[in-house]
N, C-alpha and C positions, 0 to 999 in steps of 0.2 A: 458660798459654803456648800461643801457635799454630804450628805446623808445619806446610809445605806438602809435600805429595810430591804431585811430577809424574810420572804413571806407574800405571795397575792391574793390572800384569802379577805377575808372578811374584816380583819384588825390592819391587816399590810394594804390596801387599798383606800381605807380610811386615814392610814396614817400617811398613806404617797399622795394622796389627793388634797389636805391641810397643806402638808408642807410645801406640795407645789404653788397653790393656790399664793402661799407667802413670799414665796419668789425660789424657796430654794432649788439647788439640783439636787432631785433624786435619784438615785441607784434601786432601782427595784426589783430585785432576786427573784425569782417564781423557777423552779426547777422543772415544772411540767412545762411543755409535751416531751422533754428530754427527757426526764423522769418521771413515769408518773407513780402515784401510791396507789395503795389497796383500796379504798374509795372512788377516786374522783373517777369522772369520766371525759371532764373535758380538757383544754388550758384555760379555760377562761377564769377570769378574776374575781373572787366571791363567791366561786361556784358552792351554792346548798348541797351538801351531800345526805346527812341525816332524812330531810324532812323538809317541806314547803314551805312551813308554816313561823312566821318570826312572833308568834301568840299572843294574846288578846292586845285591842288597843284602848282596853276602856282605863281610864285612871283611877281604878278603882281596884289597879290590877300592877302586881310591880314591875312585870315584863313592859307591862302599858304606860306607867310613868316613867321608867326607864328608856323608851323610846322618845315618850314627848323630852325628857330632858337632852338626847341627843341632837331631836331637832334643834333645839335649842342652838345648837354648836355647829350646824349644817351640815346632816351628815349626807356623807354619800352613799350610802346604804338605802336610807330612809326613799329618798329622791328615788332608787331606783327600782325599789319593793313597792312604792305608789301608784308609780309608773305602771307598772306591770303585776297589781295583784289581779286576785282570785274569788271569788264569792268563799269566805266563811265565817260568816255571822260574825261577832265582833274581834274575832280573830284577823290578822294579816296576813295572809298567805299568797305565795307568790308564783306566776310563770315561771318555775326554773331558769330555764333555758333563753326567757324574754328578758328578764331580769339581769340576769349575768353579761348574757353579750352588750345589754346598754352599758352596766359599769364601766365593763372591759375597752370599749370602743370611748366612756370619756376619761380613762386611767390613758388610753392609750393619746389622744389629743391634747396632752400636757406635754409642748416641747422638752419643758427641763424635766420630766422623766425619762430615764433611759430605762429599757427595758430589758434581764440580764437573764436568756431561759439557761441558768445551769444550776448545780446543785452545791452549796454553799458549805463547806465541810471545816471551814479553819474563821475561827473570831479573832480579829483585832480590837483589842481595849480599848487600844490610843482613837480607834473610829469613832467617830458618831454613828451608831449602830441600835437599829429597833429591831429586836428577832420574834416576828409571828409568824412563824414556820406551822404551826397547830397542831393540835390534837395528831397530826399524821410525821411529824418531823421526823426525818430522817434518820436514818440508824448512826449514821457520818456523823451530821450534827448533835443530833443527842448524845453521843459519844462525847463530843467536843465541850457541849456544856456543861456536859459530869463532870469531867477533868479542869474548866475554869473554874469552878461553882464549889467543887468537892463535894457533888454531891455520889447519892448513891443510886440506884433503878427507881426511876419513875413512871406509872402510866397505870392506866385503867384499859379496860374493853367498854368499847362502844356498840352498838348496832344499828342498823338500818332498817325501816321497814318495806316491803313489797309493794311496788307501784305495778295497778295491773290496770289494764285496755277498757273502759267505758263499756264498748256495743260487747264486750262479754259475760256483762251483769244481766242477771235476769228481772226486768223491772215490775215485773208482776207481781213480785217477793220482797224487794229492796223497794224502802218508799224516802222522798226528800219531808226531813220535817226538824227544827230544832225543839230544844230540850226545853218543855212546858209551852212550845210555842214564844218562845220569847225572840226577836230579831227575825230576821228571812231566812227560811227553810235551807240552806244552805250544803248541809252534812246527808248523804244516803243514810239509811240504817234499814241492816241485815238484823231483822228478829230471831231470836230461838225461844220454841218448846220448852221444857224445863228436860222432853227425852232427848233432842236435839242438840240442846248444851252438853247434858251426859256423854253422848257417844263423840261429840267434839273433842271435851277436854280431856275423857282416856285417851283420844287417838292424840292428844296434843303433849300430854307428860311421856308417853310412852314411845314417842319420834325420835327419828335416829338425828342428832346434834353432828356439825361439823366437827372433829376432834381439832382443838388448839394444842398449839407446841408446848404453853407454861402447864406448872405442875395442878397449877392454882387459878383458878379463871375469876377474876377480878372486874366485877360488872359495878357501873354506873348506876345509880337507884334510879334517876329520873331518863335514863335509857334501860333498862331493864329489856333482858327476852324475854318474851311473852310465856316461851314454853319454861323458863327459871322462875318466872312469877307464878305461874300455874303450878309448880311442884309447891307452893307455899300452901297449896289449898283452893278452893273453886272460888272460893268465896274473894280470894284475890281479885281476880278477873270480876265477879258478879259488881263488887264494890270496886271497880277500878276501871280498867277500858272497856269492859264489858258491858257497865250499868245502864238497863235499861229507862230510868226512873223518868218520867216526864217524857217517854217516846214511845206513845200507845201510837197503835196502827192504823191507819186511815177507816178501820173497820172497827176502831173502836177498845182493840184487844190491848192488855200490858203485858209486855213480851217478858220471858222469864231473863233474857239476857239478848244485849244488842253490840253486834260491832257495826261502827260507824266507816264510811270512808269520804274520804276529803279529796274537791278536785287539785287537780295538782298541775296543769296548765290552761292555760285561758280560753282554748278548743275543747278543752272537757271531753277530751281526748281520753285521760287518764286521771284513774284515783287510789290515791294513797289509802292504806288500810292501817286507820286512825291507831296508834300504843302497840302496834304489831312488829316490834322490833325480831327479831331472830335471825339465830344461826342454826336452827335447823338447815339439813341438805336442800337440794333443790327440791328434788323429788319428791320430798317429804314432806315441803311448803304446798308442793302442788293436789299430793291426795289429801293433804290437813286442814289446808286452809279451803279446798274444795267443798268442804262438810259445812260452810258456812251456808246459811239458805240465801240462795241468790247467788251465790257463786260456783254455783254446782260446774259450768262449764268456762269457768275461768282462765285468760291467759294473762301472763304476767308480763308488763313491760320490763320490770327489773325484780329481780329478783330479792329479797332481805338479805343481808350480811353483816355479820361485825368485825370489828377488826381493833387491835392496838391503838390507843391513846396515848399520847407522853404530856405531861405536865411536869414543871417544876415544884421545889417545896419550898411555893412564895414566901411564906416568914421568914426564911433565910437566909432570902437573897434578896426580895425588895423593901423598898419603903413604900408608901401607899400614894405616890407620885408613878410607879411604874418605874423608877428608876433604880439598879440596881445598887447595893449597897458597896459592894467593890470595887466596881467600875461607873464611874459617875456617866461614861459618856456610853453606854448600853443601857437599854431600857427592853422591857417584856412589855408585849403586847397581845392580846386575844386568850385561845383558850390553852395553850402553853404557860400561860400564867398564872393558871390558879380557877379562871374563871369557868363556867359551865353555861353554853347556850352560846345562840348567833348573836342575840341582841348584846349579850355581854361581850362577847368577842369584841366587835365594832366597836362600842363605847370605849373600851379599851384600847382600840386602835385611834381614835381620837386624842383620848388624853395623853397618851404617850409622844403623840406628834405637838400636841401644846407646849406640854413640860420641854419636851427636845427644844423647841424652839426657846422659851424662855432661858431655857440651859444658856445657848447659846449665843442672847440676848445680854448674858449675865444678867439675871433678874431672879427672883424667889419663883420656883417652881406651884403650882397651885397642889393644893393638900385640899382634896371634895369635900367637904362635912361630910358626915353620917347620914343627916337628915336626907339626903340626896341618894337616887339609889345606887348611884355610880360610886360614891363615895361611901355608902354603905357595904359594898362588893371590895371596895379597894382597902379600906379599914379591916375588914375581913380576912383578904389573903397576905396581907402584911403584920398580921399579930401572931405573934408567938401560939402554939395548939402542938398537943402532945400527939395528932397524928392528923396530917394537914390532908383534907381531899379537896375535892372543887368545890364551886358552889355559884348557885342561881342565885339569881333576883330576886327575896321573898323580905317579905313583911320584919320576918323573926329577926335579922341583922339589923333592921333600922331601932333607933330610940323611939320608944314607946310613948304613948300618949294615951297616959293614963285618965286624964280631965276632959278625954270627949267621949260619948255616947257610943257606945261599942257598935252600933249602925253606919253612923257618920265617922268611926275611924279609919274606914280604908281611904275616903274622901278624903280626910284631913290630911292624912299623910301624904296624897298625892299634894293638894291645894301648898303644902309647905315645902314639896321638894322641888316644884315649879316654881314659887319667890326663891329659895336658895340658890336653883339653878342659873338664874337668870340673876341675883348677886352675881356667881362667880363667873359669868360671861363677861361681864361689866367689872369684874377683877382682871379679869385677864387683859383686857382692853386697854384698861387703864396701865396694869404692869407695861405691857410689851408698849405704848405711848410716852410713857415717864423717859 
């Protein structure tokens, strides 16, 4: 049986990799280095574009129970972010570039994958067909799915933050320490003055911005530019990636305001400048973000950018199986679907390769509970809302639990979507054996 997945990102490598693994042939679509987007920089598969960091692992955390429930399902993701993380404190964070070329190299050592670099612009229904094309899908294909779909413009603005060079930090300024001393010092932090903040955040509202094409510039909350959060007020920043709370100075001092940066390859080579999304110009990154102390003499490996997002408007078009309501044999996978984040991405790329398979099992497709966070995410982009955007991993989607100790409930919730998760592994098992 053949399967097509559009897409080698982070949901289409999960989903090529299940299905392989069960014998099928896959057809695996990736239109980079033919094509590439406004992002990426490499072909490889899975490549992080946003950010390092696939965020906390503790279960007490729904990014973190989220993950453990993938484990759960084998993901290939997970195996390969392990593989190749990074020191940050109880955070995941990965080797870019380590990371990626292992997926890539065991995507590519699955004979029954065939690997397709061109650009996918026309959908058959009658296919067995998963499209995790992501956040970057094509103008061609987006096109395409408007016109199956009926639907109308979709998509938000993303951003990236600036990864700049290690030996150009000034370490006499920037010290390594986490927040209350909790975990291994893992994160630098850049202190300000309360004058030093001042003279930052005018020069940071009043930067000249890349100009985008739409009339209306439609940003992502939990990617937000830094200098569109700062036009909210200082106080954004002070309470938000800024906060210096729990990160006094080796000398003792609590700083009026601190940016953090995260290493971002396993040479510590390079670090990422933690919630500092932007589309400021380059130029303007460079005398702006220069004003941070410690980075007075900074160079930057890459530069921050944002760019176009496309999503679907999931209640429309799926059921909370990933499977479309129209077309039984197309299924949505990653962040094209509704979902926000890497870890959601992937989970997504999983479930869609289960459901595909049992499809084509003929068997009852698997429906996650709530209780579960994959299944709280999936419940989520499948219900009717008078104005559908994406959405992360957080607490507020799952059923509440009211009868535990508002201490012990992030615990509880984790401790319950671990039993559930591992029911529906042992459903699934059982389905696809019957």
């Amino acid at each position: 049986m053949q399967i097509k997945i559009i897409g080698g990102g982070l949901a289409g490598s999960e989903a090529a990799y299940h299905l392989a693994k069960l014998g099928y042939e896959v057809l695996l679509y990736e239109m980079r280095p033919t094509k590439m987007t406004p992002a990426h920089q490499t072909a490889d598969f899975g490549e992080l574009v946003c950010s390092n960091s696939l965020k906390s692992s503790s279960l007490e955390n729904a990014c973190g129970i989220l993950k453990a429930e993938m484990e759960e399902f084998d993901s290939l993701v997970m195996q390969c972010a392990k593989a190749h993380s990074v020191p940050a404190g109880q955070s995941l964070s990965v080797d870019r570039e380590a990371y990626a070329k292992m997926l890539t190299n065991i995507i590519k050592s699955f004979p029954n994958i065939k690997i397709i670099n061109e650009e996918v612009t026309k959908i058959n229904p009658d296919e067995y067909t998963i499209i995790a094309t992501g956040p970057l899908t094509s103008d061609s294909l987006a096109e395409q799915i408007k016109e199956l779909f009926g639907l109308a413009d979709f998509y938000f603005y993303d951003a990236q933050a600036p990864i700049i060079y290690a030996d150009s930090i000034d370490y006499n300024k920037a010290y390594f320490k986490s927040r209350y001393d909790k975990g291994s010092a893992d994160y630098l932090n850049c202190p300000f003055t309360k004058e030093e903040f001042d003279r930052f955040y005018e020069a940071l509202i009043t930067a000249e911005e890349v100009p985008t094409p739409d009339f209306e510039l439609k940003v992502f909350e939990a990617c937000m530019p830094i200098e569109v959060m700062a036009k909210r007020g200082p106080k954004t920043l002070t309470f938000g990636p800024m906060k210096p709370v729990g990160l006094r100075t080796p000398e003792g001092v609590s700083p009026y305001a601190v940016v953090q940066l995260r290493q971002d390859d396993v040479a510590k080579t390079m670090f990422n400048i933690v919630g500092f999304q932007t589309h400021l110009k380059f130029g303007e990154q460079k005398r702006v973000f220069s004003m941070i102390p410690g980075l007075e003499n900074v160079r930057f490996a890459k530069y921050g950018r944002i760019h176009k997002n496309t999503y679907i408007n999931a209640p429309k078009i799926l059921n909370n199986t990933l499977q479309t309501k129209k077309f039984p044999k197309i299924f949505f996978a990653g962040q094209l679907s509704g979902v926000e984040g890497y870890v959601e991405s992937f989970a997504t790329g999983i479930v869609a390769a289960l459901n595909m398979d049992l499809l084509i099992q003929g068997k009852e497709l698997l429906a996650f509970p709530p209780e579960t966070m994959i299944g709280s995410l999936l419940n989520y982009i499948s219900q009717p809302q008078t104005e559908f955007v994406p959405m992360n991993a957080n607490f507020g989607i799952v059923p509440s639990l009211t009868d535990v100790n508002k201490k012990e409930r992030k615990k509880a919730y984790g401790t319950r979507a671990l039993a559930k998760i591992k029911e529906m592994k042992d459903l699934y098992d059982s389905r696809r054996s019957s």
